[in-house]
N, C-alpha and C positions, 0 to 999 in steps of 0.2 A: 919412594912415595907409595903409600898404599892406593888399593883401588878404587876407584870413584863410583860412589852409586848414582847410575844415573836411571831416569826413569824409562829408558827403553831396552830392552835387548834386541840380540839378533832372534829373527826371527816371527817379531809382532807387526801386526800390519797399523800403518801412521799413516795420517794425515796432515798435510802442510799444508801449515797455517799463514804463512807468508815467503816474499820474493816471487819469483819469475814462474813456480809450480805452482802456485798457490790453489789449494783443491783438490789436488791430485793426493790418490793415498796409494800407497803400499807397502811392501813386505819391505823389511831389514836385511839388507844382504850384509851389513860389516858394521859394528862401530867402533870409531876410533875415538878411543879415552882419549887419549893426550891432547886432542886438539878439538873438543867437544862435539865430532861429526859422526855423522853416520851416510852409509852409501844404503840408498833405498831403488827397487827396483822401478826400472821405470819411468824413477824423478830425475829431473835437471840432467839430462839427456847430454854431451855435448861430443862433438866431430873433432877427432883425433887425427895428426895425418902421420902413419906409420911407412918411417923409410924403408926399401925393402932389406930384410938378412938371410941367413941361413935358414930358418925359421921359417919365413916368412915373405919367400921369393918375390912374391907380387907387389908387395905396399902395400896403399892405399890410402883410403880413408874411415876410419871407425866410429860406430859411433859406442860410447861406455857411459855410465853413468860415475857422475862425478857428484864428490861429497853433500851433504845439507848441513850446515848447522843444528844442535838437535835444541837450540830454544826454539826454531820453526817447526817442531813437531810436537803433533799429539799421538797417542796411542788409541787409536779407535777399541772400543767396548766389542767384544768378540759376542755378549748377549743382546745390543741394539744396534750394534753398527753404527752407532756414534761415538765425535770423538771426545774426551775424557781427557780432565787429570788427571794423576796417577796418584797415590798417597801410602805408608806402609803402616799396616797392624799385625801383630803379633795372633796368627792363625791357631786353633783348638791344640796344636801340637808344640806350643810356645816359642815357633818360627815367625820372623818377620816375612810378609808374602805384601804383593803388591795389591791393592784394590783401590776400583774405579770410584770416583769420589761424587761421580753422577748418579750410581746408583746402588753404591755399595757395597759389591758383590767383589769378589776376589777375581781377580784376574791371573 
């Protein structure tokens, strides 16, 4: 299967737009094509309980951040810090590049 274009990468800070985070924005630590998610820092937080190993003498309890669906995100505008569509045009060097569709500009 080829790769999906989807409108976020790693690395862009998002804004969730629905479920239990709803408001909160942050950076892209992972996304996962195959199963249309992405791990954002910070979102949907949840408590893990780690038996102890070798590793990891003590246990406990962690807390990691677990996936978001990415139709619950938008890509906040790095020039308004607001959040945006995303949409692709073919930039001066006849590359498709992503730009924000609030205000036009390349992202």
């Amino acid at each position: 299967m080829a790769n999906k274009k989807l409108h976020l990468k790693k690395g862009d800070t998002v804004k969730v737009i629905a479920g239990n985070s709803k408001g909160k924005t942050g950076k892209v630590l992972e996304v996962i094509t195959a199963k249309d998610r992405a791990i954002i820092e910070g979102v949907n937080v949840v408590t893990k309980h780690v038996k102890p190993s070798a590793e990891k003498p003590e246990g406990g309890i962690e807390k990691t951040e677990a996936s978001v669906h990415i139709s619950n995100l938008m890509v906040v505008d790095p020039s308004n810090g607001e959040a945006t569509r995303i949409g692709r045009k073919l930039n001066d060097k006849n590359k498709l590049q992503r730009y924000s569709k609030k205000t036009g500009e390349f992202i």
